[in-house]
C-alpha positions in Angstrom: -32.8 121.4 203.0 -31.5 124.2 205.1 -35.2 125.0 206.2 -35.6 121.7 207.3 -32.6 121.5 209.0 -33.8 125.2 211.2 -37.6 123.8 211.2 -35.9 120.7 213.6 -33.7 122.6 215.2 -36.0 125.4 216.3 -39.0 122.3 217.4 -36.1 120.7 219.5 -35.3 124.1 221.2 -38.7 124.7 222.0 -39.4 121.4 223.2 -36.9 121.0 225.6 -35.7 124.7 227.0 -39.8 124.2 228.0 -38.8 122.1 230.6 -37.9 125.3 232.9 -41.5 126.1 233.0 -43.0 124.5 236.0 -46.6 123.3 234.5 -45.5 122.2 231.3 -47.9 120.7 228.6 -46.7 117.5 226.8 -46.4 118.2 223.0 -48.8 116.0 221.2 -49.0 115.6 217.3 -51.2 118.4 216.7 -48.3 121.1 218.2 -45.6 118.8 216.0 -47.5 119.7 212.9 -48.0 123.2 214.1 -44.0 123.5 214.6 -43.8 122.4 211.0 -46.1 124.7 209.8 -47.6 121.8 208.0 -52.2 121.5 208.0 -54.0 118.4 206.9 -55.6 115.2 208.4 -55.5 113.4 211.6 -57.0 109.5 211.7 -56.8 107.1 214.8 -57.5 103.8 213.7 -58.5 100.4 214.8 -58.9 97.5 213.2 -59.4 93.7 212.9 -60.1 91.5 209.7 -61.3 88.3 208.3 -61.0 86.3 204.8 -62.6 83.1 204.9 -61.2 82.4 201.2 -59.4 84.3 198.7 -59.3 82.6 195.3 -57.1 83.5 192.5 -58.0 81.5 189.0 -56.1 81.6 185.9 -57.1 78.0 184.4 -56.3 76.3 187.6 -56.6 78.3 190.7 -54.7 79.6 193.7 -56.5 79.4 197.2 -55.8 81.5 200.6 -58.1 80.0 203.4 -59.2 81.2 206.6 -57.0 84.4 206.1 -57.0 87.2 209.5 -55.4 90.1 211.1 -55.8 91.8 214.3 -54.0 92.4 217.6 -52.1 90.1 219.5 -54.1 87.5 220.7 -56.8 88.1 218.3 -56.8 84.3 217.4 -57.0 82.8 220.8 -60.4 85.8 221.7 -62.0 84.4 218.7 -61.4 80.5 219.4 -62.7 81.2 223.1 -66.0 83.2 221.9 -64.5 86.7 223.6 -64.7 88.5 220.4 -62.1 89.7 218.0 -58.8 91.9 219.5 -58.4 95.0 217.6 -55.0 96.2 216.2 -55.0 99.9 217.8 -53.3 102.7 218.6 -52.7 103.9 214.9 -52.3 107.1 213.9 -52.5 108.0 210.4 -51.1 111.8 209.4 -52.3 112.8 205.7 -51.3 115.9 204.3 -50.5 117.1 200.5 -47.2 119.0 200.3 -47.0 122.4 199.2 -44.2 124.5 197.4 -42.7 125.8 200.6 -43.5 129.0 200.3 -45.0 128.7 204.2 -41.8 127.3 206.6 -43.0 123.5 206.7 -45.5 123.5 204.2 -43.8 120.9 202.3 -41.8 119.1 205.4 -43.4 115.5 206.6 -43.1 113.4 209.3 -41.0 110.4 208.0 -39.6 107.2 209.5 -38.5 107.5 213.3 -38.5 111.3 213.5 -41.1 111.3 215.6 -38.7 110.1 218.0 -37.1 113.5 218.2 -40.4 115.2 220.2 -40.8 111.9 222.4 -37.3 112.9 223.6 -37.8 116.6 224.0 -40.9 115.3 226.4 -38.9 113.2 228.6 -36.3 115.9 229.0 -38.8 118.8 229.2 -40.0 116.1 232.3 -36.6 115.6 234.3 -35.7 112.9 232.3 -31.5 113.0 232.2 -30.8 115.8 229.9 -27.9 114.3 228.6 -29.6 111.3 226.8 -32.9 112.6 226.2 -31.7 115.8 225.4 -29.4 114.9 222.7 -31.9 112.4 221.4 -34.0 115.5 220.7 -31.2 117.3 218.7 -31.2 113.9 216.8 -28.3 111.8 218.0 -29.9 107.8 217.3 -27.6 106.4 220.2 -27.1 108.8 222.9 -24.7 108.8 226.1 -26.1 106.7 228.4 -27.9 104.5 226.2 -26.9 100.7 225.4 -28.6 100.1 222.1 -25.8 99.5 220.3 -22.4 101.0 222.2 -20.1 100.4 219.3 -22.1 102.8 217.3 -22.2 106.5 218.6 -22.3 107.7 214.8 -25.7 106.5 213.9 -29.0 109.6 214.0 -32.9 109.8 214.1 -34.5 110.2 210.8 -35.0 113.6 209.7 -38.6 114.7 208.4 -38.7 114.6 204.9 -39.3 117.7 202.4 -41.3 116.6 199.7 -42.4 117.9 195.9 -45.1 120.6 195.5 -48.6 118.6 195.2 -47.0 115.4 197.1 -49.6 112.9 199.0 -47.9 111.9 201.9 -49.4 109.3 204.4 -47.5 108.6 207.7 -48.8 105.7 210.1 -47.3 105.6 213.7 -48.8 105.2 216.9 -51.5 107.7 218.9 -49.8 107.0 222.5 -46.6 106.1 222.5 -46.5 104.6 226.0 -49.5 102.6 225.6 -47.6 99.5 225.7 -46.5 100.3 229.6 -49.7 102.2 230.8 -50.1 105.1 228.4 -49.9 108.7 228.6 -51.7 109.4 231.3 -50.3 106.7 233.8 -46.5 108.1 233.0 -48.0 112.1 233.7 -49.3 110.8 236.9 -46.5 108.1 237.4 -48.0 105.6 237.3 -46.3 103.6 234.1 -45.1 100.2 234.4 -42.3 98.6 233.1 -41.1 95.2 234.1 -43.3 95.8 237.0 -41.4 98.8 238.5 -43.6 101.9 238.5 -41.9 104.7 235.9 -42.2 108.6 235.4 -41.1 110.3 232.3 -38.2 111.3 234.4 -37.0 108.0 235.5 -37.5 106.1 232.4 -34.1 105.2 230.9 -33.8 105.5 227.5 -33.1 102.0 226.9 -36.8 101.6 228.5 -38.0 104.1 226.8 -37.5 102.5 223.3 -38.6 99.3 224.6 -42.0 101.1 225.4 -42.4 102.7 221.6 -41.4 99.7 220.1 -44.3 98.2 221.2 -46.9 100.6 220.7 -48.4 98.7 217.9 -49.1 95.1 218.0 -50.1 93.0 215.1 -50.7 89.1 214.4 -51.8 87.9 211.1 -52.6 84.3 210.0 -53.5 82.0 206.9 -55.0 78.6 207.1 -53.9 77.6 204.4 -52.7 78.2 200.8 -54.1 75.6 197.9 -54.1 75.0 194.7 -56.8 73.6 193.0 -58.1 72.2 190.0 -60.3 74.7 186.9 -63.9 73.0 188.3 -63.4 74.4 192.2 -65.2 77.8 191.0 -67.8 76.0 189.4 -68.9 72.9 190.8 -70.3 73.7 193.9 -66.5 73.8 195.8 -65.6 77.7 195.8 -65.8 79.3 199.1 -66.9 76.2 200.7 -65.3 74.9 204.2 -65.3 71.5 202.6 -63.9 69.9 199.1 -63.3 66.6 197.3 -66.3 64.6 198.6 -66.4 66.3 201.9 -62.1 66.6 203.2 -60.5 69.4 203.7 -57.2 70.5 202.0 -55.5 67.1 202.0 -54.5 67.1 198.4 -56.3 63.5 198.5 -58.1 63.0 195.1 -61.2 61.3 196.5 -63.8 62.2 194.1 -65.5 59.3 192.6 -64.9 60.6 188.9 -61.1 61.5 189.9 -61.2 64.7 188.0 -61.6 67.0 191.6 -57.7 67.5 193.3 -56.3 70.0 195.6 -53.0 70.5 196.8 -51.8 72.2 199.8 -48.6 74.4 199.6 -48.6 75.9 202.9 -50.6 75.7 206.2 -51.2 77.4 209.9 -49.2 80.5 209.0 -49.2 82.5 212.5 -47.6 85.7 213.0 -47.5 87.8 215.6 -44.9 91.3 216.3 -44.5 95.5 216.3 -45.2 97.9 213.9 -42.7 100.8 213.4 -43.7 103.4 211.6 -45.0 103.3 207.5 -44.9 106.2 205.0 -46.1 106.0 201.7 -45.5 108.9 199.6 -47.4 109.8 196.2 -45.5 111.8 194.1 -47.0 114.6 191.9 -44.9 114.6 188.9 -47.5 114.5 186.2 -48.7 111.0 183.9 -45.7 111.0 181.6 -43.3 108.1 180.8 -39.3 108.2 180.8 -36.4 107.1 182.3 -34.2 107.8 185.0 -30.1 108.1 185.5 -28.7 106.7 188.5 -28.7 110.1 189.9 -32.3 110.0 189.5 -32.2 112.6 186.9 -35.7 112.1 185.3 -35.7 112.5 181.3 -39.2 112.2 179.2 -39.4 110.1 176.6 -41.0 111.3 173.2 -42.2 108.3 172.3 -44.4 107.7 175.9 -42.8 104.9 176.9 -40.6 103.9 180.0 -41.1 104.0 183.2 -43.9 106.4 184.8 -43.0 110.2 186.1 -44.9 109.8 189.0 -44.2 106.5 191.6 -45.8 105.7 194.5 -43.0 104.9 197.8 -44.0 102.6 200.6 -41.4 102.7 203.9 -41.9 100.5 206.7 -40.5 99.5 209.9 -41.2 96.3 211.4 -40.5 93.4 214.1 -41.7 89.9 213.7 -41.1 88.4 217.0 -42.6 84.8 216.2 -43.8 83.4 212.9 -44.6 79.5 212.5 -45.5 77.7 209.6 -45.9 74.1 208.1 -44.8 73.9 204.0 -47.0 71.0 203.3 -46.0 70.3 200.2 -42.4 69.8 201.2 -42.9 68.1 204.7 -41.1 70.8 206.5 -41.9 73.0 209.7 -40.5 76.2 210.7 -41.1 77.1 214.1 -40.2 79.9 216.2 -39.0 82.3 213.5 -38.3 86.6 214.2 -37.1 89.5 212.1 -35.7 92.4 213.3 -32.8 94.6 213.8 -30.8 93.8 216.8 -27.3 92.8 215.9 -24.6 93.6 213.8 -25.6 96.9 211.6 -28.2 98.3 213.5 -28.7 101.1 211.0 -31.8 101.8 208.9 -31.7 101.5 205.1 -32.3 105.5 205.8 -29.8 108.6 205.7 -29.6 112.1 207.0 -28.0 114.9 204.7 -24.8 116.5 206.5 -24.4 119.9 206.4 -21.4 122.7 206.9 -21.3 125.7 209.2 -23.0 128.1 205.6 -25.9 124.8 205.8 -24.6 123.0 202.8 -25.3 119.5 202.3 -21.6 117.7 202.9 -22.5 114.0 202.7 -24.8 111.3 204.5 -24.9 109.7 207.9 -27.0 106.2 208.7 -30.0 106.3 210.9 -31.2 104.1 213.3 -34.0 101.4 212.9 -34.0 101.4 216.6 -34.3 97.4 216.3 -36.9 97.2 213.4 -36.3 95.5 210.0 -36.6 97.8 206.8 -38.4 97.7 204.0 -38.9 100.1 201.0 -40.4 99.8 197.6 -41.0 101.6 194.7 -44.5 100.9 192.4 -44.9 102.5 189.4 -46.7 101.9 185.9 -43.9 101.2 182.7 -45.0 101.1 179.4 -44.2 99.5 176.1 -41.2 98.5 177.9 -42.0 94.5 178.7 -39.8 92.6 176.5 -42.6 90.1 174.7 -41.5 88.2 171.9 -44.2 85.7 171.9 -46.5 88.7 171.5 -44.2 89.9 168.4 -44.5 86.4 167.1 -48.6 86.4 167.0 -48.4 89.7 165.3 -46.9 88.2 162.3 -48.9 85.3 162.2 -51.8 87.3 162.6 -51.4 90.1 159.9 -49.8 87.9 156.8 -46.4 87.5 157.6 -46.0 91.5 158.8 -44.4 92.1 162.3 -46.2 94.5 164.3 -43.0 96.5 166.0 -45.4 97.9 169.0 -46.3 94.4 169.8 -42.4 93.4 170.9 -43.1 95.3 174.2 -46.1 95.1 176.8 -46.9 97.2 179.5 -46.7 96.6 183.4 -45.9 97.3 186.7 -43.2 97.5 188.9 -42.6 96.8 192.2 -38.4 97.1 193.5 -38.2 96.6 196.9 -35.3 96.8 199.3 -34.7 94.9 203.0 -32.4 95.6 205.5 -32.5 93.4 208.9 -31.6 90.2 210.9 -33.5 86.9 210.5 -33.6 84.1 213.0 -35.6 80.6 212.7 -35.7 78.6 215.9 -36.5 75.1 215.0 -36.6 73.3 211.8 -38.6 69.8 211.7 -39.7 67.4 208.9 -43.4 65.9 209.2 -44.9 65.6 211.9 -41.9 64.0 214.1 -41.8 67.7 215.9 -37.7 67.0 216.2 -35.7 69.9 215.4 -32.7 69.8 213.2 -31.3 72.6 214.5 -31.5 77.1 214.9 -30.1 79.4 212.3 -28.7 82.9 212.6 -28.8 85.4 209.5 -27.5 89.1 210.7 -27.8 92.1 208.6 -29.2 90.8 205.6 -29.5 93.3 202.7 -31.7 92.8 199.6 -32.4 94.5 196.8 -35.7 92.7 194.2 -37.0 94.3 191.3 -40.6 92.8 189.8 -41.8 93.9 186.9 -45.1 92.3 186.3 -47.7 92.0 183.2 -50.0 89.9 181.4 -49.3 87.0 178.9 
């Protein structure tokens, strides 16, 4: 940790005592990973997707229709015949860790952090040292800024030192100001926000995280989620636009031999936001099984069994700034419906170590989600740990009466995930009446779910 902690310092120094030099060039990702120390792969992406159907069958079966994601406005291109929106501006840094032999070589971007050398380019630019400058040393809510005034305490996520032979992926964004003109348009001043032209020197910083919270914009939709009955996959039905003697979804049995039935659960999902960043981390701790303390001390198990060495981590930020749906099977619309991060606890579900003047870790202090909901999970294999008694039960009726002891326990997979944010819903209606019963307000609501799924 104390490398980290001079592998920051020394990339925030460099960044922003540039800013004496007259023709300064704007550090870009490739310099970040340089002042890491840290190789690998670069990938810009861009994309948009379809699913007409997605069908699940057990007996029954389980039906997603009409299923796609893209850029805002993506929907509304398609419906007019413009062609699909992309969902751009993502950058994708790859890179396996190493032991950390080389400064950096085991460091990773990780959450905000970037956030640090977005800072360090404003203040290398004229921006007001005082703010930008102590953003780049890490404060999360700098003088000056009115992101949350209550809360000076709060930092920017450090970058993360990961295990020898770690896959790390980050995804953040390839131009941080494309959401008010780009790069370009700010070095030549020419950025807009709420119509005033903007420099990176007379950004605030309250603008400025406006700009990067946009920098990725999403929407994602459904048509709708069905059941249906064991024939759909079979007679003619499956991946068709029409069912039961020519309707859509209507869960109206109108088959002449009354054996054909859907039902719909939920219909004309729409949602539409901001991507923060997402880091998924896959650690290299061989294929063994154990268990783990709640200092996550790691112990092996002889016997194989437990949960596996190795887990795969998925962080992401997030902002859902409208979301409606229709739960058909219930009668009830919500409308108008945004998660974020913007009141109350305006901290991340991330910490920073705290260190003394020799660089020993003293403790933790809360980061900022700079307005973004939180989300992290934890998937990893377990084995022979499923508690399965109807299993147990077959064994014996199977083998003469004689219990098969492996048989009590199954394997899986687990998925815990964690959520930190607020949750607004705008309108609440029942039918089709389009009357609202009324808004409600959930701030800084914290939850932890563990799944551990497997076959029966």
């Amino acid at each position: 940790m104390k490398g980290l902690k001079k592998i920051a310092l020394v990339s925030t120094i460099a960044a922003v005592s540039a800013g004496a030099q007259a023709e300064l060039k704007a550090l870009d990702d490739a310099m970040m990973g340089e002042l890491t120390g840290q190789a690998g792969l670069t990938i810009d992406i861009e994309t948009e997707w379809s699913i007409g159907e997605f069908a699940y069958q057990d007996a029954g079966l389980v039906i997603l229709k009409d299923m796609s994601m893209g850029g805002k406005g993506n929907r509304a291109s398609k419906a007019a015949g413009t062609g699909p929106v992309l969902m751009d501006n993502i950058r994708l840094s790859l890179d396996v860790a190493g032991k950390g032999a080389t400064p950096g070589d085991n460091v990773s971007n990780y959450g905000m952090s970037k956030v640090k050398g977005l800072a360090a380019i404003h203040a290398s630019k004229g921006a007001d040292l005082a703010t930008f400058g102590a953003a780049a040393a890490g404060a999360g809510n700098p003088a000056g800024a009115s992101l949350d005034p209550n809360d000076t305490s709060m930092q920017i996520d450090n970058e993360r030192v990961n295990g020898d032979g770690d896959l790390t992926l980050h995804f953040g964004f390839n131009d941080a100001w494309q959401a008010a003109g780009g790069f370009k348009a700010f070095n030549e001043g020419n950025g807009v926000v709420d119509g005033a032209s903007k420099t990176y020197a007379t950004l605030t910083w309250d603008e400025a995280i406006e700009v990067v919270s946009q920098a990725v914009d999403f929407e994602f939709g459904i048509g709708q989620i069905a059941l249906a009955d064991s024939d759909y996959a079979t007679d003619g039905r499956l991946g068709s636009a029409v069912i039961n003697g020519g309707q859509d979804f209507d869960g109206i049995d109108d088959d002449s031999t009354g054996t054909q039935q859907t039902t719909t659960l939920i219909s004309d999902l729409k949602m539409s936001g901001y991507l923060g960043p997402m880091d998924i981390r896959i650690q290299n701790r061989g294929n063994g099984f154990g268990t783990y303390d709640e200092n996550g001390v790691y112990t092996a198990s002889a016997e194989g069994k437990g949960e596996a060495a190795s887990k795969i981590e998925w962080d992401s930020f997030f902002k859902v700034t409208d979301l409606d749906l229709y739960i058909d099977i219930a009668g009830v619309q919500l409308s108008d419906i945004s998660i974020h991060n913007s009141r109350g606890d305006k901290s991340s579900l991330n910490t920073n170590y705290t260190f003394d003047a020799s660089g020993n870790v003293t403790g933790t202090v809360a980061t900022t989600a700079f307005g973004f909901a939180h989300s992290k999970r934890e998937i990893f294999a377990v084995k022979d740990s499923v508690l399965n008694p109807t299993a147990y039960l077959r064994s014996a009726l199977n083998n003469g009466g004689a219990f098969d002891e492996d048989a009590m326990y199954v394997d899986g997979i687990a998925i815990n995930t964690r959520f930190k944010g607020d949750i607004d819903i705008g309108a609440i209606s029942f039918g089709d009446t389009g009357t609202s019963i009324g808004k409600i307000f959930m701030t800084d609501v914290e939850s932890t779910t563990n799944w551990t799924i497997s076959a029966h």
